[in-house]
C-alpha positions in Angstrom: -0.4 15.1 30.3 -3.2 14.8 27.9 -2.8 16.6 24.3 -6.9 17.8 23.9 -8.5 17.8 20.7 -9.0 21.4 21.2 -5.7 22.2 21.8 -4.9 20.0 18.4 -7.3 21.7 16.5 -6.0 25.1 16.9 -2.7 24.0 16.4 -3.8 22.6 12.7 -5.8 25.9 12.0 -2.6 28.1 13.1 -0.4 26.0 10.6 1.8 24.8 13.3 3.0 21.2 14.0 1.7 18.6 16.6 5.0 17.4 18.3 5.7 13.3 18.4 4.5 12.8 21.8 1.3 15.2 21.6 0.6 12.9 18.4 1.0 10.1 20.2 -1.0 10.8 22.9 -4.0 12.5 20.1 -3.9 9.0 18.2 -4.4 6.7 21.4 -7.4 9.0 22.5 -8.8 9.2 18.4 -8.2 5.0 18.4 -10.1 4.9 22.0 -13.3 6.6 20.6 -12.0 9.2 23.1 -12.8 12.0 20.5 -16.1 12.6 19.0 -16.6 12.1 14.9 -16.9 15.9 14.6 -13.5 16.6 16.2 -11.8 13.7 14.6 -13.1 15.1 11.2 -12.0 18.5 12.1 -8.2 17.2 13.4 -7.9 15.3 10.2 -9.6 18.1 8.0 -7.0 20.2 9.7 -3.6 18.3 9.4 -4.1 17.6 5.3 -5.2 21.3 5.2 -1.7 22.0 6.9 0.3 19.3 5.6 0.9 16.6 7.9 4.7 16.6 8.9 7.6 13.3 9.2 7.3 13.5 12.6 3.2 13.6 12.8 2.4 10.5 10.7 5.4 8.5 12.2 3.9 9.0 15.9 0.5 8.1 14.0 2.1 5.1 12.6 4.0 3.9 15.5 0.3 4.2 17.8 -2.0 1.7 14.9 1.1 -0.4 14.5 1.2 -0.9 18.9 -3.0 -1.3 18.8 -2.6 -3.9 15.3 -3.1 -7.7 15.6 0.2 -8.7 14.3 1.1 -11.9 11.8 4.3 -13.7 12.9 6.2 -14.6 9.9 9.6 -16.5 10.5 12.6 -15.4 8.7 14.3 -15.1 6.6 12.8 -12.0 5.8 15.4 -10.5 3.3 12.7 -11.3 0.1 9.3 -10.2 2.5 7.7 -7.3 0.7 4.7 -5.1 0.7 3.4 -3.8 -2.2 0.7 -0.9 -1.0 -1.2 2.3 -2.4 -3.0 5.0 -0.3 -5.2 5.0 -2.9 -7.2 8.6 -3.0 -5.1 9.3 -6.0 -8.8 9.5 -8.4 -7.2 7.7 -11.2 -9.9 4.7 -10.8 -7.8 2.4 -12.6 -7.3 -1.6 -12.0 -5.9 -3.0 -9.3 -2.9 -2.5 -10.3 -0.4 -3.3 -7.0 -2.8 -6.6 -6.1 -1.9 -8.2 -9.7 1.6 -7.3 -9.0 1.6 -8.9 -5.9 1.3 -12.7 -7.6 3.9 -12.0 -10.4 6.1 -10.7 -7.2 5.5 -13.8 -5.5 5.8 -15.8 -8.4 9.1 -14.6 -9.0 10.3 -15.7 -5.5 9.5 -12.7 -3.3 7.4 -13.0 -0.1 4.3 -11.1 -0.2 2.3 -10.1 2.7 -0.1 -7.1 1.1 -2.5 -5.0 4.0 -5.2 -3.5 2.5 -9.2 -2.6 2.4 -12.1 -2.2 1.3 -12.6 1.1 -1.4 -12.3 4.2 0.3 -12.3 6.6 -2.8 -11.2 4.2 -5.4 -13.9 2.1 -7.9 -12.3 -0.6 -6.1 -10.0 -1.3 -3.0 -7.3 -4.2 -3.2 -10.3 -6.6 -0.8 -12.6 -5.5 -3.5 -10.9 -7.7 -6.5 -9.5 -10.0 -4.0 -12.8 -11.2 -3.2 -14.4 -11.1 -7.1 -11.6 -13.4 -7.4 -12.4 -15.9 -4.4 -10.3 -14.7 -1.9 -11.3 -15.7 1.8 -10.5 -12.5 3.6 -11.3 -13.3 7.2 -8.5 -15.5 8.0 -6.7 -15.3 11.5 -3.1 -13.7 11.9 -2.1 -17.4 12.0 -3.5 -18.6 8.9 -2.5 -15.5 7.0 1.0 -16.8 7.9 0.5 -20.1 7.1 -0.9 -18.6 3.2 2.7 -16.8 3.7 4.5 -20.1 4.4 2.9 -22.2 1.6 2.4 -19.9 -1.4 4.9 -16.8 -0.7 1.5 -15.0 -0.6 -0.4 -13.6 2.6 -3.6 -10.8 2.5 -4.2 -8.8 5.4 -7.6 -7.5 5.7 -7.4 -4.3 7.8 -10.4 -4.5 9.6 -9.4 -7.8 10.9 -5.9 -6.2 12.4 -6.9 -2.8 13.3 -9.6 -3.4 15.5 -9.4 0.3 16.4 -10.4 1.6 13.2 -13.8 1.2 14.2 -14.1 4.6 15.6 -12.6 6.2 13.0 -14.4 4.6 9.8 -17.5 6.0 10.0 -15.7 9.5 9.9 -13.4 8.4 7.4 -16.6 6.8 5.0 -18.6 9.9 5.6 -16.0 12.3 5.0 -15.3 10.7 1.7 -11.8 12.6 1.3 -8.1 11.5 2.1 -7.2 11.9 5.4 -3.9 11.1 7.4 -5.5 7.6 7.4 -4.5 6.8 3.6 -1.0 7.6 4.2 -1.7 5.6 7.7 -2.8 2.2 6.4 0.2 1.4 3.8 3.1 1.9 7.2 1.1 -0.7 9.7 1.9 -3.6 7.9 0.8 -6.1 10.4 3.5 -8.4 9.6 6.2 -5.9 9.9 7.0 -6.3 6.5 10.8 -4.8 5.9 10.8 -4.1 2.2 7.6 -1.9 0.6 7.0 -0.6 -2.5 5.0 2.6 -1.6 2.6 4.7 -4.0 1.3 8.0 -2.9 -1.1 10.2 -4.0 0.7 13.1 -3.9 4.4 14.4 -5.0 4.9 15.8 -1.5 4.6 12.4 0.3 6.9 10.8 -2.0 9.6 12.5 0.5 7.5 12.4 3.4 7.0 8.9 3.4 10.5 8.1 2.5 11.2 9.8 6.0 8.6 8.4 8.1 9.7 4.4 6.5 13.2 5.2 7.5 11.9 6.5 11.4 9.7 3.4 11.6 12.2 1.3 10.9 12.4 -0.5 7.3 14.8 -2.0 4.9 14.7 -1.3 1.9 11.6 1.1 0.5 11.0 2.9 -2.6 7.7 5.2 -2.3 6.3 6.1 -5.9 4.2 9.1 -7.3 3.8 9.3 -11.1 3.2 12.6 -12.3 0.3 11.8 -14.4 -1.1 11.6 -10.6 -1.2 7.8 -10.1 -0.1 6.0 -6.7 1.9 3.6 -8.6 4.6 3.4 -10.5 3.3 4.9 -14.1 3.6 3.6 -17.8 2.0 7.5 -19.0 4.3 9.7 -17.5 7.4 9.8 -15.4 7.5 8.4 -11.8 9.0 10.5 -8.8 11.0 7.8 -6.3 12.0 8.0 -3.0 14.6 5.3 -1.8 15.0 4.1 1.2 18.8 1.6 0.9 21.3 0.2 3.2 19.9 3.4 5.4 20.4 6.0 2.7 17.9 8.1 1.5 17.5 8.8 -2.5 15.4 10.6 -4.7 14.8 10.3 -8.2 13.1 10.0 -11.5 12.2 7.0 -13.5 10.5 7.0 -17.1 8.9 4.1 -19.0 12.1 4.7 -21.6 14.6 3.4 -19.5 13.5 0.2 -19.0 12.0 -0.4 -23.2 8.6 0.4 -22.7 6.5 2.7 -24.6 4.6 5.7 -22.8 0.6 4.8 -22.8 -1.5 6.7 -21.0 -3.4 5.0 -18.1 -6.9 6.1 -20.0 -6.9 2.1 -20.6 -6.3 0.6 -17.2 -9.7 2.5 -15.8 -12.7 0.2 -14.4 -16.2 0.6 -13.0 -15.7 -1.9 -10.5 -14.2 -4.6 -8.8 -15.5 -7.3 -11.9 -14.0 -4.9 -14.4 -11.3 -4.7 -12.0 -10.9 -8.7 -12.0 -11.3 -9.1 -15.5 -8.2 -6.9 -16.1 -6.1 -8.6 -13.6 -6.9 -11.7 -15.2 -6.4 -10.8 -18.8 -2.7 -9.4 -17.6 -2.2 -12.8 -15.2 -3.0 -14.7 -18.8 -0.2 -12.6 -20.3 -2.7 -11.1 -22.6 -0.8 -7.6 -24.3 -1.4 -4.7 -23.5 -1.3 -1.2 -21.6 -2.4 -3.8 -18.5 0.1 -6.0 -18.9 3.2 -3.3 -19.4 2.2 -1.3 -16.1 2.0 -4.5 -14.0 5.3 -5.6 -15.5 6.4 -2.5 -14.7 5.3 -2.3 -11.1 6.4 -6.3 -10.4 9.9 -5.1 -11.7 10.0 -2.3 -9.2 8.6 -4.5 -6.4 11.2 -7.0 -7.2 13.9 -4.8 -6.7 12.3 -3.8 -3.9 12.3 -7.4 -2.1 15.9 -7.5 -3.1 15.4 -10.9 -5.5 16.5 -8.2 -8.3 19.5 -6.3 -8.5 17.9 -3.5 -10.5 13.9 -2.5 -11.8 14.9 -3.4 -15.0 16.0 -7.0 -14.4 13.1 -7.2 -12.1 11.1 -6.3 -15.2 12.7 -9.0 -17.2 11.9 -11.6 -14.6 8.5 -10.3 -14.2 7.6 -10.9 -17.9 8.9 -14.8 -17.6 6.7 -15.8 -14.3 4.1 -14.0 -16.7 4.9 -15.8 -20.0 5.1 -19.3 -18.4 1.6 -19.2 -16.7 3.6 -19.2 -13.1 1.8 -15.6 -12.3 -1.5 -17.3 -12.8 -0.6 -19.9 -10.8 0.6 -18.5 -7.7 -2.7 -16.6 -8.0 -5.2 -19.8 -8.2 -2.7 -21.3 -4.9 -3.5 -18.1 -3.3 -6.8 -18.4 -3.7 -7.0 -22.1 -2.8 -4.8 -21.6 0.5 -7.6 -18.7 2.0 -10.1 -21.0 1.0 -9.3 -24.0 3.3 -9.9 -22.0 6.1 -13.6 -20.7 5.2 
């Protein structure tokens, strides 16, 4: 039986949960254009109002990841990692997870990053991707190949979630975070196994952990830091939830623990995606400075996260070599190169 979007709307005002299948059968109709863009708004106005639950966005989840235009990326897949932000989180800072992605891959992870356009950022991941030459319309098939030759493959959501379409005008109009920020980081459209997480807020850091384990993952560490940034932070300390060997953990981290001095992310802000460029090359160039220590940071955490490190703080370690020998850079410029062929 069909779930209505009246009968989900009432449900959200009265501060009661929409059970898995209802979900299920809400997000096929909201993916079909089914719903109108005033009901859609009001549903997802609604479920943050309320608090969207495990078992909500993991039915959410599992309906864009059937409806996604998958990559096929041979194994192994022991080192394949997602690095991913809802964004949302108002801190308008650098792209911050995309830079880590090349010292990641650089390192000897395997990369394959999903992201967008800005939402609610200065700039989204595609954004700086594209300041920096980036071909972004490649077919699931040549975003493998990018995977196969440089450890490094961009997924451009419009390109894999053809469904979005009826939902992105709502979304761009609306202007707010919606269960589709914490929707676009768990539809990885080449199934990555391993992801490091950020979220915009301390109560998904448990959430997610949850909904990663439900859907299937590895090895996943979702990220909040409490000076409110969707990555893991140099200014303040960073929740964690861990997702290992199908145990769940939560914890703290602090800049501290791993040698680095507290700096508040006041210097990692931009106006937009050539500021944002500019920064992630100065920190690719191993230039010093706040930059530079949070994406260390981050590509440490990401490493671990890909299992090439045993711990964040030799991921760190490693992270500041590919970084000191120019390899960082490199991977970057091959990146770059590989989308191109295709254009």
């Amino acid at each position: 039986m069909t779930f209505t979007a009246q009968e989900a709307l009432q449900r959200t005002i009265d501060h009661r949960e929409i059970f898995y299948d209802e979900m299920l059968s809400l997000m096929r109709q909201i993916m079909a254009g089914e719903i109108s863009p005033v009901m859609t708004a009001a549903i997802l106005t609604g479920l943050r109002v309320k608090k969207e639950t495990i078992g909500e966005i993991a039915a959410a989840a599992t309906v864009m990841r059937e409806l996604s235009t998958k990559v096929v990326v041979p194994p192994p897949n022991e080192h394949f990692l997602d690095v991913v932000g809802t964004g949302g989180d108002g801190s308008h800072t650098f792209n911050i997870s995309t830079a880590t992605i090349f010292v990641a891959a650089a390192a000897g992870a395997r990369v394959a990053k999903h992201g967008g356009r800005s939402v609610s950022s200065k700039s989204g991941s595609a954004d700086v991707l594209e300041a920096l030459g980036v071909n972004l319309n490649l077919k699931p098939e040549q975003v493998a190949e990018c995977i196969a030759e440089t450890g490094i493959g961009f997924m451009f959501a419009p390109n894999h979630h053809a469904a979005m379409k009826n939902v992105a005008p709502v979304r761009r109009e609306m202007g707010v975070r919606t269960l589709f920020n914490i929707l676009g980081p768990l539809t990885n459209p080449a199934g990555a196994p391993n992801t490091l997480l950020g979220v915009f807020h301390p109560d998904l850091v448990g959430i997610c952990v949850r909904v990663m384990e439900r859907l299937g993952a590895k090895h996943v560490l979702v990220v909040y830091g409490r000076d409110s940034m969707d990555e893991v932070s140099l200014g303040a300390a960073t929740m964690v939830g861990e997702l290992k060997n199908g145990q769940i953990r939560e914890y703290e981290i602090h800049p501290e623990d791993f040698g680095l001095t507290m700096m508040s992310s006041r210097n990692l802000k931009v106006a937009d995606a050539a500021e944002s460029k500019a920064m992630l090359l100065g920190v690719l160039d191993n230039q010093p400075g706040a930059a530079r220590e949070i994406v260390a940071l981050n590509a440490g955490t990401a490493l671990y996260t890909a299992n090439v490190a045993d711990s964040i703080g030799a991921g760190i370690a490693l992270a500041r070599e590919v970084l000191a020998s120019g390899a960082a850079r490199a991977k970057m410029e091959a990146f770059v190169a590989c989308t191109k062929k295709f254009a």
